[in-house]
C-alpha positions as CSV (number, residue, x, y, z in Angstrom):
1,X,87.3,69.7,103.3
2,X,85.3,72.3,101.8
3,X,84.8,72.6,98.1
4,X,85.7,75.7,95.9
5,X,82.8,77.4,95.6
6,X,82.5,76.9,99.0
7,X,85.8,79.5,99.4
8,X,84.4,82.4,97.1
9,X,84.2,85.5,99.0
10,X,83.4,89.1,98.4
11,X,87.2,90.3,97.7
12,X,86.4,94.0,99.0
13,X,84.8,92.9,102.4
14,X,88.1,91.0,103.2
15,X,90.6,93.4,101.6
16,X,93.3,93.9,104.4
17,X,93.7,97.8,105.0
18,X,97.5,98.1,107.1
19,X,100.2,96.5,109.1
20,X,102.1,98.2,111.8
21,X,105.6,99.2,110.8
22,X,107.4,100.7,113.4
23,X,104.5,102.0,115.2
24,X,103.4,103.5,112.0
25,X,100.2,102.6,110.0
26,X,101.5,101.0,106.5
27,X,97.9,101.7,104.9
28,X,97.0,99.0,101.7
29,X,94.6,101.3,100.6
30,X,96.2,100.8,97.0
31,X,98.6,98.2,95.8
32,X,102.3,99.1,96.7
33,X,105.4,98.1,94.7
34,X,108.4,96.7,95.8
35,X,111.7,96.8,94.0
36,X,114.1,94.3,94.2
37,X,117.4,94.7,95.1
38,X,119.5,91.4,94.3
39,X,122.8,90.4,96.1
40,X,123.4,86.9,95.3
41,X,125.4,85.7,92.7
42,X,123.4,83.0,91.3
43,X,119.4,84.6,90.4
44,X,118.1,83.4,87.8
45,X,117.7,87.2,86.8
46,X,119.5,90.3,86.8
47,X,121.9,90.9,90.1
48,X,123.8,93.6,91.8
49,X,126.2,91.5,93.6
50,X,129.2,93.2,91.4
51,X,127.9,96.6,91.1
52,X,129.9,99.7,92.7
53,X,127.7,100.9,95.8
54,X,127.0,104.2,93.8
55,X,125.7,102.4,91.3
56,X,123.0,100.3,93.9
57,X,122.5,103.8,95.3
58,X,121.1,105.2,92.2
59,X,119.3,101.7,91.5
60,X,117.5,102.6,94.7
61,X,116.6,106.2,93.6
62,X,115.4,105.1,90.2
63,X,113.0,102.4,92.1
64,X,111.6,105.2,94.5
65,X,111.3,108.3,92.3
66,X,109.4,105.3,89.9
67,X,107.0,104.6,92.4
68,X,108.8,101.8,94.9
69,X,106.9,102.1,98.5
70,X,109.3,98.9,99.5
71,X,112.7,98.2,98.5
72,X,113.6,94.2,99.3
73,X,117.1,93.1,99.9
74,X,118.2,89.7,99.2
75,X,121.6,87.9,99.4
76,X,120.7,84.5,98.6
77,X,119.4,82.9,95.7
78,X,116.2,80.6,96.3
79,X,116.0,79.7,92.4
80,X,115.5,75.4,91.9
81,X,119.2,73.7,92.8
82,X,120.6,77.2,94.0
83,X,123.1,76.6,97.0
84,X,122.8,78.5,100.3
85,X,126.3,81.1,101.0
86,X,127.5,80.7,104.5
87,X,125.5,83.3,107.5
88,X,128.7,85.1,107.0
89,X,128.9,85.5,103.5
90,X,125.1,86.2,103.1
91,X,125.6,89.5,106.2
92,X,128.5,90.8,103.7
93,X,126.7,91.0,101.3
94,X,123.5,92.7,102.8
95,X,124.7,94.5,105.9
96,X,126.8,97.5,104.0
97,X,124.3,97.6,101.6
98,X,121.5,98.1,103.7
99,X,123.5,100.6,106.0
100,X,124.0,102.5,102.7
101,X,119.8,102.5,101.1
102,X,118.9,103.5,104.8
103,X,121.4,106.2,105.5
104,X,120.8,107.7,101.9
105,X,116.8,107.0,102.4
106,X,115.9,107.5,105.7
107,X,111.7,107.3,105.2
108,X,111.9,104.0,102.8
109,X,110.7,100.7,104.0
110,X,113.1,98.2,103.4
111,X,112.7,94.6,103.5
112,X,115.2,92.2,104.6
113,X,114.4,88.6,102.0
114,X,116.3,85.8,103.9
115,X,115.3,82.5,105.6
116,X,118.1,82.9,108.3
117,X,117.3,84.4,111.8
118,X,120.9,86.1,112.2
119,X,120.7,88.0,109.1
120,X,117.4,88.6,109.9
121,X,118.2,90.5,112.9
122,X,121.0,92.1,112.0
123,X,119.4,93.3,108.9
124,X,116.7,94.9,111.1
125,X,118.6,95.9,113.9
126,X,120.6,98.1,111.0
127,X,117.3,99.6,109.0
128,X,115.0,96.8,107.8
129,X,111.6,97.1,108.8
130,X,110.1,93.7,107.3
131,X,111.5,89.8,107.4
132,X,110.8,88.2,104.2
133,X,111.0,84.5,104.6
134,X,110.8,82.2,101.6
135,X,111.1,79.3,104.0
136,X,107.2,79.0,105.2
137,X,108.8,79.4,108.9
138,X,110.1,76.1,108.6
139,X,113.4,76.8,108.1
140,X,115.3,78.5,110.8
141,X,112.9,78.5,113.7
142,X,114.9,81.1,115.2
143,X,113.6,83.7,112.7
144,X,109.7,84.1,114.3
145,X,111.4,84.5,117.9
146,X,113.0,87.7,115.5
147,X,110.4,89.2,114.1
148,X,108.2,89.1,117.4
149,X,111.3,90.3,120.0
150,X,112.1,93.2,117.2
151,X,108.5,94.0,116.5
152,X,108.5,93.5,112.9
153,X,106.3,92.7,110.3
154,X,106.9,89.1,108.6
155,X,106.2,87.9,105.3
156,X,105.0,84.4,105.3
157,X,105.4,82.5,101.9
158,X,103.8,79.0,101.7
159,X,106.5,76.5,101.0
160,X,107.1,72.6,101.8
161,X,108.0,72.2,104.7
162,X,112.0,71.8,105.3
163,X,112.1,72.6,101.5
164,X,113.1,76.1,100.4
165,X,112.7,75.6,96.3
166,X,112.9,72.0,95.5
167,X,110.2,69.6,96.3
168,X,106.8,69.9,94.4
169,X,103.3,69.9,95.7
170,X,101.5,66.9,95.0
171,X,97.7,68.5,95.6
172,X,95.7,69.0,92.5
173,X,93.5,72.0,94.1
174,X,96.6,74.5,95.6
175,X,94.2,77.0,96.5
176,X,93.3,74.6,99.4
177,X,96.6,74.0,100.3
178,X,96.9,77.3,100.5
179,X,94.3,78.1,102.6
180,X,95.0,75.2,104.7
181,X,98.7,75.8,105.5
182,X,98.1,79.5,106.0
183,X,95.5,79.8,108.6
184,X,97.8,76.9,110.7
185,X,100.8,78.8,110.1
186,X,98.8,82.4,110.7
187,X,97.4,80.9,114.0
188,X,101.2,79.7,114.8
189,X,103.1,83.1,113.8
190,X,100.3,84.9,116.4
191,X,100.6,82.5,119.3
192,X,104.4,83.4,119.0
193,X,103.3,87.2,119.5
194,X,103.6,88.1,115.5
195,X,100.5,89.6,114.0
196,X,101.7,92.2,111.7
197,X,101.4,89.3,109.0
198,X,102.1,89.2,104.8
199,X,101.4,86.4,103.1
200,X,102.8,85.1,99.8
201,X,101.4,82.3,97.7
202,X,104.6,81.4,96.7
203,X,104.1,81.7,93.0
204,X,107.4,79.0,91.8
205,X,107.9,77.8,95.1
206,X,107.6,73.7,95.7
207,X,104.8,74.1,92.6
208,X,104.8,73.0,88.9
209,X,103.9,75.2,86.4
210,X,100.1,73.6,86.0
211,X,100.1,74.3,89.9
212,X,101.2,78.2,89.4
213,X,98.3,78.6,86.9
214,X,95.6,76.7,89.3
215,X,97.0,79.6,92.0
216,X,96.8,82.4,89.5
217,X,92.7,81.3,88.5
218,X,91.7,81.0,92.2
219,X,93.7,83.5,93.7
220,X,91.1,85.8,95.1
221,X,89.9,83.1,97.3
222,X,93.4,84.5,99.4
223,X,91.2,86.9,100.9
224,X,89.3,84.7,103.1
225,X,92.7,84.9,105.5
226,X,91.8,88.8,106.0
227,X,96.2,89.5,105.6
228,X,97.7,91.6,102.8
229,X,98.6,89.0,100.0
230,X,102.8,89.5,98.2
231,X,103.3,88.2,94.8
232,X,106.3,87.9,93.3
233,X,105.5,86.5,89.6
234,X,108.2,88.8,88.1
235,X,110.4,87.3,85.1
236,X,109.5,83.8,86.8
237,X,109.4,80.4,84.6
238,X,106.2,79.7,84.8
239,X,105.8,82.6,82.5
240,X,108.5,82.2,79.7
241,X,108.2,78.6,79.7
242,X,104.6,79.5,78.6
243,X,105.4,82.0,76.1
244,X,108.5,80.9,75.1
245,X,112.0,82.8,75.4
246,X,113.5,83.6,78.7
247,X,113.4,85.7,82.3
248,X,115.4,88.5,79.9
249,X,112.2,88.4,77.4
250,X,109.5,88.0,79.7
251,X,108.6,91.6,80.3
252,X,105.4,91.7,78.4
253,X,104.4,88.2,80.1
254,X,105.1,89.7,83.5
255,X,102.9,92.8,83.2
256,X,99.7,90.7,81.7
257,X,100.5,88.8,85.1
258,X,100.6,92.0,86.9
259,X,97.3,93.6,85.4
260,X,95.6,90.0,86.2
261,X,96.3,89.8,89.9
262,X,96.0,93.8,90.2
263,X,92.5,93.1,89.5
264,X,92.2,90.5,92.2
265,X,93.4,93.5,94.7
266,X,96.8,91.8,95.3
267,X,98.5,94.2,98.0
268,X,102.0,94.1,97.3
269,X,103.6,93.5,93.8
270,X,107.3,92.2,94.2
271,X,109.0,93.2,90.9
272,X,112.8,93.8,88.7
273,X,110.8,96.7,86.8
274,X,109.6,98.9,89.0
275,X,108.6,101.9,86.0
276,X,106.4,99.0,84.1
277,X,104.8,98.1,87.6
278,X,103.8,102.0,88.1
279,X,102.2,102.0,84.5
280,X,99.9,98.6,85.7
281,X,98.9,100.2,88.7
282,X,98.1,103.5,87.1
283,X,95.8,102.3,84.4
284,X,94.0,100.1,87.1
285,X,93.6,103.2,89.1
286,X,92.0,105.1,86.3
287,X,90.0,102.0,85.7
288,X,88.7,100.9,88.5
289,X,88.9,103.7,91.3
């Protein structure tokens, strides 16, 4: 195994510049936002499940006309202990929704956040450009045969396998892990005729909150897999169990997150507050561009 220093790299050599969406260049020239939109009934923040369409609709506005470049649809909760909804009941939940953003939005890139390959492909087959799989690809295998028959993009979180948010790691260096499970998985996902590839740490996923902080101090060493690197830290535990309070108070803890892995050129920034995320990204433009 090679050591750490070993895995330091020069971050702007290795910065990934696109993916193909739907025969279209999605350029990662600068970080892009995505807003979440959130179905389930049982997040441990904010949801949408019991909000009049209208009202989604113009959640959806606020988030692009803030600066959202990806809107992310999710009707399942993957918070610790949270229990899977039947295929059925998760499509009812996204399906009309996601007819509605895409109708409304035609241009927007909208990504489907499921570990299921029939919502999957229905979600794409009515709009969604992107798979967003919490599961690591090892829950439904069904879901990479998906995203390579429908040409689409995949985000590829590391996870335990079988486990979508339960287990814990038990490496003391996760940055290894990291790097370990994603080139395997990378090499796997492209065998099966995938190559437009995201990858997310997993930030709360299968990792203590020592372990989050471990990823957040090494991050940049991501780069080495030459993919565009998701984080999703937003309102997470692992930030108001530091500070104190809860996912409702965590705003400020969030966007010192944000401005930290900005700086390590994370590509995409997978957030509740879209408006805060634009002000992060605009003072690191005037900073550092």
């Amino acid at each position: 195994m090679f050591s750490l220093s070993e895995m330091y790299i020069d971050q702007k050599i290795y910065k990934a510049k696109s993916i193909n969406i739907n025969g279209k260049l999605f350029q990662f020239d600068e970080p892009k936002i995505m807003g979440i939109i959130n179905l389930s009934h049982d997040s441990f923040y904010e949801n949408d499940t019991n909000s009049p369409i209208k009202d989604i609709l113009n959640k959806v506005k606020r988030f692009i006309d803030s600066g959202a470049d990806i809107i992310d649809i999710g009707g399942a909760s993957t918070r610790p202990g949270a229990k899977l909804p039947s295929v059925n009941q998760e499509l009812n939940r996204v399906i009309p929704i996601l007819k509605k953003i895409r109708t409304k939005f035609p241009e927007v890139i909208i990504s489907i956040d499921t570990v299921r390959s029939k919502v999957a492909e229905e979600a794409v087959l009515n709009g969604a450009n992107i798979i967003n799989d919490v599961s690591g690809g090892y829950g439904d295998q069904k879901i990479i045969e998906v995203a390579n028959r429908l040409k689409c993009p995949y985000i590829l979180t590391h996870n335990i396998e079988k486990s979508i948010n339960s287990d814990h790691l038990k490496s003391d260096h996760v940055i290894k892990e990291q790097i370990r499970f994603f080139s395997q998985r990378i090499k796997e996902l492209k065998e099966k005729g995938v190559y437009d590839i995201i990858i997310d740490p997993g930030f709360g996923f299968s990792k203590n909150r020592e372990q989050n902080f471990n990823l957040i101090q090494f991050f940049e060493m991501l780069h080495v897999l030459h993919t565009p690197i998701l984080v999703g830290v937003s309102r997470k535990s692992m930030i108001y169990q530091t500070i104190g309070g809860n996912a409702e108070e965590s705003l400020n803890g969030t966007t010192a997150m944000h401005s930290f892995l900005i700086s390590r050129n994370a590509s995409i920034f997978r957030v509740h507050d879209v408006n805060e995320m634009k002000e992060v990204k605009k003072l690191w433009k005037a900073s550092f561009k």
